[in-house]
DSSP file (Angstrom, degrees, kcal/mol; ACC not computed):
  #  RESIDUE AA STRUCTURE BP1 BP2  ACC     N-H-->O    O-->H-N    N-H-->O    O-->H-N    TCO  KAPPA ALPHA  PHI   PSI    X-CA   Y-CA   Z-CA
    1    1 A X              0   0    0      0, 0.0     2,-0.4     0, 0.0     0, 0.0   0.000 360.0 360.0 360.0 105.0   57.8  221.1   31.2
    2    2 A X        -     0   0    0      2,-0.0     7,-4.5     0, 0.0     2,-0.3  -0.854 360.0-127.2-119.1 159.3   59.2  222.6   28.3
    3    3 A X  E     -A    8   0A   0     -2,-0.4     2,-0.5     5,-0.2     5,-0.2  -0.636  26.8-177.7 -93.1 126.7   61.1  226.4   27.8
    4    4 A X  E >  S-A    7   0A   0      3,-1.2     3,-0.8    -2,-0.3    -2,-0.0  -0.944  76.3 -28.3-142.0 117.5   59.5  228.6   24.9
    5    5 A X  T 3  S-     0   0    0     -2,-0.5    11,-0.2     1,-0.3     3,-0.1   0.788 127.3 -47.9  60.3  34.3   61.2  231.7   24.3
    6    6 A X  T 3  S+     0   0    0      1,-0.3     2,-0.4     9,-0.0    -1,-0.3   0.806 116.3 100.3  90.4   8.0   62.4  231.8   28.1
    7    7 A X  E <  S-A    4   0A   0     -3,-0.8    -3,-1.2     6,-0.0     2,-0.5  -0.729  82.2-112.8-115.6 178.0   59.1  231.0   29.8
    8    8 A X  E >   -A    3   0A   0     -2,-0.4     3,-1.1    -5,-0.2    -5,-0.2  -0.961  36.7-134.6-101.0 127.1   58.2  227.6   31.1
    9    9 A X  T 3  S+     0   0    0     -7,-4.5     4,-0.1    -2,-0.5    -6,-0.1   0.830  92.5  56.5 -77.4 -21.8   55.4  226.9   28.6
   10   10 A X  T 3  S+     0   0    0     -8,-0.2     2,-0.4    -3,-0.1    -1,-0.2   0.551  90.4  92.9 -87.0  15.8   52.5  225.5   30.9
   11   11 A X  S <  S-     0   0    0     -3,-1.1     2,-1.2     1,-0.0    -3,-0.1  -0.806  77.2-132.1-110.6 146.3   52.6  228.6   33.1
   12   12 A X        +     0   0    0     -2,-0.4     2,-0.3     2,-0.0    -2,-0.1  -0.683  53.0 137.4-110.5 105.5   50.3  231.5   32.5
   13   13 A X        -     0   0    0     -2,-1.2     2,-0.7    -5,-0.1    -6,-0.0  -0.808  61.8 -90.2-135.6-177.4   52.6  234.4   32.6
   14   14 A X        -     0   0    0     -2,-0.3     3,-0.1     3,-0.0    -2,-0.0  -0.791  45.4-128.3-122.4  83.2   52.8  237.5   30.4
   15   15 A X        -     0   0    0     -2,-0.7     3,-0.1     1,-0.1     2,-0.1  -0.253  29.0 -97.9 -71.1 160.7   55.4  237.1   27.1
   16   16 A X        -     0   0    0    -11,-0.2     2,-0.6     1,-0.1    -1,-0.1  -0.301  48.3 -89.4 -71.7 150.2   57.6  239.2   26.4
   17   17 A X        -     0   0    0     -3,-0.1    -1,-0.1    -2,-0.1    -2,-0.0  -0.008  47.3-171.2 -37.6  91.6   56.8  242.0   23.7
   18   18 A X        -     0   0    0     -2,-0.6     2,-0.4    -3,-0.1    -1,-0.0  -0.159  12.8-161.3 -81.4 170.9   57.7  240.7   19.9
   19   19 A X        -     0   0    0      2,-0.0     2,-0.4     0, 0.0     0, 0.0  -0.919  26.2-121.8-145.6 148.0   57.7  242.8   16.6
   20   20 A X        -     0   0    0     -2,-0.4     2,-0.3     2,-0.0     0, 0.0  -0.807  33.2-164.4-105.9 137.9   57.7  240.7   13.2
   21   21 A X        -     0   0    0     -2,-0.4     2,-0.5     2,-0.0    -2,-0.0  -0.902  24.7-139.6-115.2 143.0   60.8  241.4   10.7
   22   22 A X        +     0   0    0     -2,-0.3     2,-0.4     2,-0.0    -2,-0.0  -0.961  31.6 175.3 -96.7 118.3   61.4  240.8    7.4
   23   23 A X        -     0   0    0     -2,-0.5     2,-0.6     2,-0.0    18,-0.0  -0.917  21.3-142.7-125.3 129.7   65.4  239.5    7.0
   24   24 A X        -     0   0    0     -2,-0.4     2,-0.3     2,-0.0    -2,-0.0  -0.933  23.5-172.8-109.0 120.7   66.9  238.4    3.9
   25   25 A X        -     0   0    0     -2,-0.6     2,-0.3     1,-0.1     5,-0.1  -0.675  26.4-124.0 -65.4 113.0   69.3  235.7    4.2
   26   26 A X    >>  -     0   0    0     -2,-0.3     3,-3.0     1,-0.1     4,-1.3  -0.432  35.3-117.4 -84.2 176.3   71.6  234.0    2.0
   27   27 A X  T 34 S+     0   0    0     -2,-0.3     3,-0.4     1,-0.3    -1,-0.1   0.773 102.4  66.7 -44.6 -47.7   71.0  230.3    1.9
   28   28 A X  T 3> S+     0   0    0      2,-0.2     4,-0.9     1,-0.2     3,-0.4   0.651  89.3  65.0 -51.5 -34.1   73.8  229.0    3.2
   29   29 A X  T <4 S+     0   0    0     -3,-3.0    -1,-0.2     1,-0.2    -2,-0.2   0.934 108.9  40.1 -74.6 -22.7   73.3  230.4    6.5
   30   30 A X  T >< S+     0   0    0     -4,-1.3     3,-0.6    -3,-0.4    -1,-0.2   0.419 100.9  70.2 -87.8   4.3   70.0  228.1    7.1
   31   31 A X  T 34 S+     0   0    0     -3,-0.4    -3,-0.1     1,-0.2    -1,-0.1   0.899 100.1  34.7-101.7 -27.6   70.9  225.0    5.6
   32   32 A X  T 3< S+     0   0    0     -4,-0.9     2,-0.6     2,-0.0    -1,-0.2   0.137  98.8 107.7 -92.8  44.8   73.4  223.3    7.7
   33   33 A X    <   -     0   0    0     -3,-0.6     4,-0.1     1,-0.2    -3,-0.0  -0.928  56.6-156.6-135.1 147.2   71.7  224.8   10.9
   34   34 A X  S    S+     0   0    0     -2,-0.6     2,-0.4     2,-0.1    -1,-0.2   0.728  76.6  63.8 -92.0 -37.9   69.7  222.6   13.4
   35   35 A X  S    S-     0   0    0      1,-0.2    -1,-0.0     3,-0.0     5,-0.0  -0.872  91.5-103.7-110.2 141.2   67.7  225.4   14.7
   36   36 A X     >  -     0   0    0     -2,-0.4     4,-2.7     1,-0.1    -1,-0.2   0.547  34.0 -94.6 -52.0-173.9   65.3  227.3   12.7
   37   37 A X  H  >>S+     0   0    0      3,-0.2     5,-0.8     2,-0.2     4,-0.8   0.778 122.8  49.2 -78.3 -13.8   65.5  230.9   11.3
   38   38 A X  H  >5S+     0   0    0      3,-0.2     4,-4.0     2,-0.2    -1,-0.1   0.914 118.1  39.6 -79.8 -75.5   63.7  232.6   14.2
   39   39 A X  H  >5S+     0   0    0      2,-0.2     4,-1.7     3,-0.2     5,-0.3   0.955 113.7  57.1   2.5 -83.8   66.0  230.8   16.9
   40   40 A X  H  X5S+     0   0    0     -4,-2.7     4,-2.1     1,-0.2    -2,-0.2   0.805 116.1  30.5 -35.6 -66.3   68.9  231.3   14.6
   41   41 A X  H  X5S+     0   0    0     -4,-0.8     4,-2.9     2,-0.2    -1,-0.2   0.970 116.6  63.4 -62.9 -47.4   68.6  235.6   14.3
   42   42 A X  H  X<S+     0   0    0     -4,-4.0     4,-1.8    -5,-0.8     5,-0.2   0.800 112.7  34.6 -24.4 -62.6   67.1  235.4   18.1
   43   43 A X  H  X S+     0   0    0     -4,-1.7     4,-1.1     1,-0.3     5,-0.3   0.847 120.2  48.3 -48.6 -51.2   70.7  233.9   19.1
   44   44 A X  H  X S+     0   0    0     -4,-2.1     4,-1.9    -5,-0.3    -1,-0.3   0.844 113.1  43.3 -63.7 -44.7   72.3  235.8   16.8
   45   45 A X  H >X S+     0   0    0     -4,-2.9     4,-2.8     2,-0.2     3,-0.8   0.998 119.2  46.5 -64.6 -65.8   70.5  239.5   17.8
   46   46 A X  H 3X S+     0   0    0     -4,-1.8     4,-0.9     1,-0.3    -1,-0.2   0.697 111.0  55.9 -59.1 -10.3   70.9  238.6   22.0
   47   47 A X  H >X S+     0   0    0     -4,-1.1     4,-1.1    -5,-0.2     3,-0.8   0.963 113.7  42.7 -87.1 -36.3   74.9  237.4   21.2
   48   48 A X  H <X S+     0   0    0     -4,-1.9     4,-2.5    -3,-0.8     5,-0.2   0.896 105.9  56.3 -52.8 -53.5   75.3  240.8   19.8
   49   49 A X  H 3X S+     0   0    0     -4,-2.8     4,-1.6     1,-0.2    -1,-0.3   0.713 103.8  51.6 -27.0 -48.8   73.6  242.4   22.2
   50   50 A X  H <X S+     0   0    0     -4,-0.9     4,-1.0    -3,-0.8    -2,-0.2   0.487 114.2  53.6 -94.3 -20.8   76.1  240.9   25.0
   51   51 A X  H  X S+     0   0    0     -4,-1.1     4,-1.2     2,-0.2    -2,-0.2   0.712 105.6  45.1 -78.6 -33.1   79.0  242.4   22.6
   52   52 A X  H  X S+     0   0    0     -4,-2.5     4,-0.7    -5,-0.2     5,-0.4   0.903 117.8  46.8 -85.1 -38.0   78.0  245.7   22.2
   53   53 A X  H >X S+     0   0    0     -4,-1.6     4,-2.7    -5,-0.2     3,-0.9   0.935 113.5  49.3 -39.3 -51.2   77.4  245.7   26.3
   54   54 A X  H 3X S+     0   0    0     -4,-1.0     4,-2.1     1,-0.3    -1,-0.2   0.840 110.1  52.9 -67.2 -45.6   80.9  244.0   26.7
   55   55 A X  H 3< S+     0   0    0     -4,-1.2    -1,-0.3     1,-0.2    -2,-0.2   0.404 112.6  46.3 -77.0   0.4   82.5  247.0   24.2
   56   56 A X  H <X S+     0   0    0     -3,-0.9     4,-2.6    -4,-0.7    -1,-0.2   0.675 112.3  45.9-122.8 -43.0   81.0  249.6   26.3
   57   57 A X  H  X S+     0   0    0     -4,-2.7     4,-2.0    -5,-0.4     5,-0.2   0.969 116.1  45.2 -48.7 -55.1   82.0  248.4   29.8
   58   58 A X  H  X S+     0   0    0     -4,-2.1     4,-1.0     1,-0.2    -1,-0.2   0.688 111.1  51.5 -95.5  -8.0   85.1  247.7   28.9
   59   59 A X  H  4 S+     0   0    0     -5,-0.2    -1,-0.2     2,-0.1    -2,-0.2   0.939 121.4  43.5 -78.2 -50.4   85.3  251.6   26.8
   60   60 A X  H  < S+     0   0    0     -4,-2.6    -2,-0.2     1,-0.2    -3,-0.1   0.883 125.9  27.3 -37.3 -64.8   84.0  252.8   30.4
   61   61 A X  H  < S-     0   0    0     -4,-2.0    -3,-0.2     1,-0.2    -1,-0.2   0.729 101.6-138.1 -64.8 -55.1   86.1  250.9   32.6
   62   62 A X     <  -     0   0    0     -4,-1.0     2,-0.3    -5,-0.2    -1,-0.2  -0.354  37.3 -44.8 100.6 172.0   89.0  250.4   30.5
   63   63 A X        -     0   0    0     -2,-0.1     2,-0.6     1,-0.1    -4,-0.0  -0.641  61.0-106.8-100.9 162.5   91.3  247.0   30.0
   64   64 A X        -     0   0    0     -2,-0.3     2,-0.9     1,-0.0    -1,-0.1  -0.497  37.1-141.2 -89.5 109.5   92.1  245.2   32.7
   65   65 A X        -     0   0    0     -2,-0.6     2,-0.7     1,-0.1    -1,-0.0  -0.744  14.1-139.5-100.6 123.3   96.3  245.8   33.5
   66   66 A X        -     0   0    0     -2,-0.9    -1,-0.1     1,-0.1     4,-0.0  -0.520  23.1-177.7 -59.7  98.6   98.1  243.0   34.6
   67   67 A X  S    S+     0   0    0     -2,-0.7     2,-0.2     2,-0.0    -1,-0.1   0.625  73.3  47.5 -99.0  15.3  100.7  243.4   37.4
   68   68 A X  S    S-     0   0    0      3,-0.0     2,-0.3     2,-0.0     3,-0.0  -0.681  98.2 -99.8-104.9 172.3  101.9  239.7   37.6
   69   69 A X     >  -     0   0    0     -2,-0.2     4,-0.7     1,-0.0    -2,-0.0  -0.834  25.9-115.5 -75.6 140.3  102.8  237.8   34.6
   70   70 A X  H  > S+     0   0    0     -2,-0.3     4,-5.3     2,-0.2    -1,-0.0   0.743 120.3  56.0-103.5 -43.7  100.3  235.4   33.2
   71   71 A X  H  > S+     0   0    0      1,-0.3     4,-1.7     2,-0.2     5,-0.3   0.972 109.2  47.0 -26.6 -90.4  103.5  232.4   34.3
   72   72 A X  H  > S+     0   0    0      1,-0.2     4,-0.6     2,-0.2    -1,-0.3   0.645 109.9  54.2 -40.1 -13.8  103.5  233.7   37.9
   73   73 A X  H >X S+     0   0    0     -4,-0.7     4,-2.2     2,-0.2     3,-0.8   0.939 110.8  41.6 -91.4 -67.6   99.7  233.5   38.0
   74   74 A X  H >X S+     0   0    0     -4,-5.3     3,-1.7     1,-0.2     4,-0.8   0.919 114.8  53.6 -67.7 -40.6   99.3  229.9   37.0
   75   75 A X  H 3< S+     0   0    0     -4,-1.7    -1,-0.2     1,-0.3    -2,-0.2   0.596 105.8  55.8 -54.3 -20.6  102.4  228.7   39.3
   76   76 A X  H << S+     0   0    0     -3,-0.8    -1,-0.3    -4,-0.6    -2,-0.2   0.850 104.2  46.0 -60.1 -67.6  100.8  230.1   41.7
   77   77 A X  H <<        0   0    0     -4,-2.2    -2,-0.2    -3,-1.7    -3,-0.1   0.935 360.0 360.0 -70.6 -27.8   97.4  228.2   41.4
   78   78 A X     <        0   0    0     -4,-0.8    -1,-0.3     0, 0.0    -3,-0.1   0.506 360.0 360.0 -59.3 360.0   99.3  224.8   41.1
């Protein structure tokens, strides 16, 4: 049973919708890297993705105010 793009590959489901890009690289960023270029920008696009979400909660929401000290907190969990 192997995972391709988030599916389980022998199961006949419905992938998700792709569009082909052209990206120019420089070199350096493919050579010491274990997983291919397709992989590589996937990760890269979805990590972004989970950053701009994270900057937008937290513009909504606001930062989180602390009303112990970060000290009291762990002495507390020991």
């Amino acid at each position: 049973m192997a995972w391709h793009y988030g599916i389980l590959s022998h199961m006949e489901t419905r992938a998700e919708p792709t569009r082909k890009i052209t990206v120019h690289l420089p070199v350096r960023l493919l050579e010491d890297d274990e997983l291919g270029a397709t992989e590589l920008i996937r990760n890269a696009l979805e990590q972004y993705r989970r950053i701009r979400k994270q900057r937008a909660f937290s513009e909504r929401f606001g930062k989180v105010n602390w009303t112990l000290p970060y000290e009291q907190i762990k002495a507390e969990r020991e």
